[in-house]
N, C-alpha and C positions, 0 to 999 in steps of 0.2 A: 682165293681172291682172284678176280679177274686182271690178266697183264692188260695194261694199257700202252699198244703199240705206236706211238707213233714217228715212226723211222721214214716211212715211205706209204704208201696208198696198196701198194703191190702185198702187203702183207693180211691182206683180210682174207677172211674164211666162207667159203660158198654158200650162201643162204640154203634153209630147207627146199625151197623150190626149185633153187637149180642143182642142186643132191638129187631130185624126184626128177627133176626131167634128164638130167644123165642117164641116172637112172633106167627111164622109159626110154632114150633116144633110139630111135630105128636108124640102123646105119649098115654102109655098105663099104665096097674099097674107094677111098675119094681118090687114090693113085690113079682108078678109072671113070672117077666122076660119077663113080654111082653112091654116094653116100647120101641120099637125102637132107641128112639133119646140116651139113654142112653148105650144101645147095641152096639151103635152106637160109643158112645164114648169110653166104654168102650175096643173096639175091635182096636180103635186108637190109644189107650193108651198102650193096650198091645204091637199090633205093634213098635210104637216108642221106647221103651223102650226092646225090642225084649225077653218081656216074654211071655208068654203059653194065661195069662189071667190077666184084671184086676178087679176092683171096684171101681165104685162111692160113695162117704163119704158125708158126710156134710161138714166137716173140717179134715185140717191137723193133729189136735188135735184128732179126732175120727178115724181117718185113722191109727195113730201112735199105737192108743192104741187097735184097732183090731189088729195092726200087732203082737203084744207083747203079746195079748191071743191067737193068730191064733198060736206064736212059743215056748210060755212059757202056763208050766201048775205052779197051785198053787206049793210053795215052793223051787220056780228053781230062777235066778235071771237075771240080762240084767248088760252088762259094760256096763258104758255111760259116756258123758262127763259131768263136774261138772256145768257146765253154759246150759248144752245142750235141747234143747226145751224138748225133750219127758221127761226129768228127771225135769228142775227145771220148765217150765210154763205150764204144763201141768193138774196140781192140783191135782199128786201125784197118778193117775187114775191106774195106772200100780201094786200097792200094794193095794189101796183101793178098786178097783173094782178084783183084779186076784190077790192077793195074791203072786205077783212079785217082788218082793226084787231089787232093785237097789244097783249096785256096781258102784259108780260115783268115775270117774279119771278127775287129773288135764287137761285141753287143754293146748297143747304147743301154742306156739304164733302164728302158721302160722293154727291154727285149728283142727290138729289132735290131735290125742292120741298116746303118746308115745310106741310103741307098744311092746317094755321090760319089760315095767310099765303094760300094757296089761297082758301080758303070765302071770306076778308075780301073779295079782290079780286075775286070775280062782282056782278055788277052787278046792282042790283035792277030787276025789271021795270018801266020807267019810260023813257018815251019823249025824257029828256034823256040816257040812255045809250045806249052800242052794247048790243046784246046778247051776253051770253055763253051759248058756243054747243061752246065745243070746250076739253077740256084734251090738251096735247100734252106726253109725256114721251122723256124722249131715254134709251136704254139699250144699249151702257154709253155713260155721261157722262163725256170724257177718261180713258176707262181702267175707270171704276167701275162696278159693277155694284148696280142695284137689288134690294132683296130683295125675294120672293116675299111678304112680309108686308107692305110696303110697296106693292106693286102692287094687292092685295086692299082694300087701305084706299082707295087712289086710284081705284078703279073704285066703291067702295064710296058715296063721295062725289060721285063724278062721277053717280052714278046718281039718288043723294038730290035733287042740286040742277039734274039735266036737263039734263046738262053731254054731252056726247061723248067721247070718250078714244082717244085717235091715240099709237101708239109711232112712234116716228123709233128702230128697229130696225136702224139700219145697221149694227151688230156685235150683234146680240141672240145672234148665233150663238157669239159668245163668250162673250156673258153667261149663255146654257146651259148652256154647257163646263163656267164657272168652278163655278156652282152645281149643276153632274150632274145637271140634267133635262131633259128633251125640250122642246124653242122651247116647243113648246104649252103646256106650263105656266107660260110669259110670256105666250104671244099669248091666251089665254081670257081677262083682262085687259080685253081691250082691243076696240073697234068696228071698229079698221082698223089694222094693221102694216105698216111699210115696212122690206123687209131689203135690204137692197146683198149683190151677188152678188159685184162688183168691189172689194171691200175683203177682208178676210182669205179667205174664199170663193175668192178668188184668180180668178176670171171674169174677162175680158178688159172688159167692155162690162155693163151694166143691173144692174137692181132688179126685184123685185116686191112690189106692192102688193095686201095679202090681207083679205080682208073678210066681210062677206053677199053674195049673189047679188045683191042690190036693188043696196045700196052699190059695188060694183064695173062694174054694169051703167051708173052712171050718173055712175061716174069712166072706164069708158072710152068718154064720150062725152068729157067733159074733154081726157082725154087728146089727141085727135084735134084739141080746140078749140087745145092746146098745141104740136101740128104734132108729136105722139109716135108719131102712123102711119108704121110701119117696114118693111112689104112682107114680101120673105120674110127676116124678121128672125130666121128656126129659125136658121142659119148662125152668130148668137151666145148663141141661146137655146141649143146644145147646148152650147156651154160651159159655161151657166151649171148646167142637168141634172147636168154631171160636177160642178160644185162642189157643187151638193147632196147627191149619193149620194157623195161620196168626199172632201171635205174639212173635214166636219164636226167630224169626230173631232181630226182631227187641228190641229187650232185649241191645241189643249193642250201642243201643243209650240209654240207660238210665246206662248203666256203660259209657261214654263218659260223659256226664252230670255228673255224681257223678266227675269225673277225673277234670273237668272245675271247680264245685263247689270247689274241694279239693287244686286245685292249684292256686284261689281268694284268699279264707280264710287264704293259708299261707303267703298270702305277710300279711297280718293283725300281726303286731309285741304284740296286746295284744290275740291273737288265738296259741295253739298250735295243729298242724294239719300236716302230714306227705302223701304229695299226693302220695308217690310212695307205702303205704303200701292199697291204694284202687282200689281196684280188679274187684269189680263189681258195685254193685248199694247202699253203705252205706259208708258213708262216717264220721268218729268220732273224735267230735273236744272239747279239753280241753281251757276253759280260761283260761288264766296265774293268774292275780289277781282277776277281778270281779268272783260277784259267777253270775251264768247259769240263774238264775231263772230271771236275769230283762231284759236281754237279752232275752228271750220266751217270756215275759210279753210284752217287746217293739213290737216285733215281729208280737206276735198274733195280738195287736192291730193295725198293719197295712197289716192284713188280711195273713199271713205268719206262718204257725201252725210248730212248732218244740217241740220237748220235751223230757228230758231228767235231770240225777241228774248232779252229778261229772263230768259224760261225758256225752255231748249230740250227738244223734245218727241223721244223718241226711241219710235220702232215697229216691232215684230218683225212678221215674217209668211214665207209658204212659201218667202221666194226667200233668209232668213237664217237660217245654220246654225247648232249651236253654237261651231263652231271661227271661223265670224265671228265672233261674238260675241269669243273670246278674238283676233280680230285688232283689232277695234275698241280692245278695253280694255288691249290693248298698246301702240296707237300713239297714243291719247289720254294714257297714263302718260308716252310720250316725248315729248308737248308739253310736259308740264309741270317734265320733269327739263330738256328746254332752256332752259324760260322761269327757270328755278333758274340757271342757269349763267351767265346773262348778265351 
């Protein structure tokens, strides 16, 4: 029986295609910039994204935190959001490894940062503060997507007060989808973007981090300083190539899916679940009285991976279909006709 995962987006399996162009990828030491396939990519990624140049990472995670030494030196600080990947799951890499001070703000509900609450929190130039140095916005934020009118404001701002501006772009590709325009009308925005290729992108392995030529020339010293020299790393760069050229598009059926999941679950009178607030590909649903955990426990055991405390977070992506979708929210309805019967 096939597991139906949906924990996170990061969990699918590499299509045949990009098994065959791993497979085939011509590569070289990219430590010397001669790997082809990742030159390769990286010149894709720049393109899309319509900056100068970019860089292949390992992870989102190593991507975010080159970006944050590439624009922060020791004793300057970054606004971030209080829930937001580079600040809380990131294992604090930003003060422990560069000596970067976080200044974390509340997220409003639809994802951003109040941008009053912004201005208040930079710090004035005064040698009893850190300096502010960088604002970092994360898109989509649990699902959400920032508007394009919001983005302009926030670069708008960031510019007035000499601030830098870094997307944590790990699903930007969805947040395109949702709003029907090209990345680059997110990434013009912004100094530096980080997209994960290994999330909906559906890529086995990395990120790339896109920028200026200056900016990127002196994040992939970083990088190197982070032990992110990967040899002839084309072998996952061509994976990542097929995610770009071929599953951009198709991002739109796994927010569709997440829409179908979201609006099963709320005919469920012991789920509370709100289909009109999912956007893209997560979908977050509270039990009214049972707690969550027997519900996963049932679940798992009939091959169906979900997880989560208080709220559980549910995520579509290329490896769930729609008729998962209708096996999930058959065998979730048969939890609760049991738990009635007892």
């Amino acid at each position: 029986m096939k597991t139906i995962d949906l924990r996170s987006d990061t969990v699918t399996r590499p299509t045949p295609l990009m098994r065959a162009a791993m497979a085939q990828a011509v590569v070289g030491d990219d430590v010397y910039g001669e790997d082809p396939t990742v030159n390769r990519l990286e010149a894709l990624a720049a393109a899309l994204l319509g900056k100068e140049a970019a860089l292949f990472v390992s992870s989102g995670t190593q991507s975010n935190l080159t970006a944050l030494l590439s624009h922060c030196e020791r004793g300057d600080e970054y606004l971030v959001g209080q829930q937001a990947h580079t600040y809380r799951w990131e294992g604090g890499g930003a003060a422990v490894l560069g000596g970067i001070q976080p200044q974390p703000l509340d997220f409003e509900a639809d994802g951003s940062l109040d941008l009053v609450k912004v201005a208040g929190a930079i710090k004035p130039d005064d040698y009893h503060f850190a300096r502010s140095r960088l604002l970092c916005l994360e898109n989509t934020q649990a699902g959400k997507v920032l508007p394009l009118a919001y983005l302009e404001s926030a670069a708008r701002l960031a510019a007035e007060r000499g601030l830098r501006l870094h997307l944590d772009g790990a699903r930007a590709f969805n947040a395109a989808v949702k709003l029907g325009v090209p990345i680059q009308a997110i990434a013009t925005h912004f100094d530096s973007v980080s997209v994960c290729l290994s999330k909906g992108l559906g890529a086995p392995v990395g990120s790339v981090l896109c920028g200026s030529s200056g900016f990127i020339k002196k994040a992939r010293r970083w990088r190197k300083v982070l032990g992110g020299g990967m040899r002839q790393a084309g072998i996952v760069a061509a994976a990542g190539i097929v995610a770009l050229e071929r599953h951009i598009d198709r991002l739109a059926e796994d927010h569709a899916n997440a829409r179908l999941l979201a609006e099963g679950l709320a005919r469920l009178d012991e789920l509370q679940v709100d289909p009109a607030s999912v956007q893209t590909n997560m979908v977050f649903v509270t039990l009214r009285r049972e707690q969550p955990a027997a519900l996963v426990e049932y679940l798992n055991r009939h091959d169906i991976l979900i997880d989560g405390a208080e709220t559980l977070r549910l995520v579509t992506h290329l490896d769930v279909t729609a008729e998962d979708i209708k096996t999930t929210l058959e065998k979730i309805e048969d939890f609760f006709a049991g738990q009635s019967n007892r």
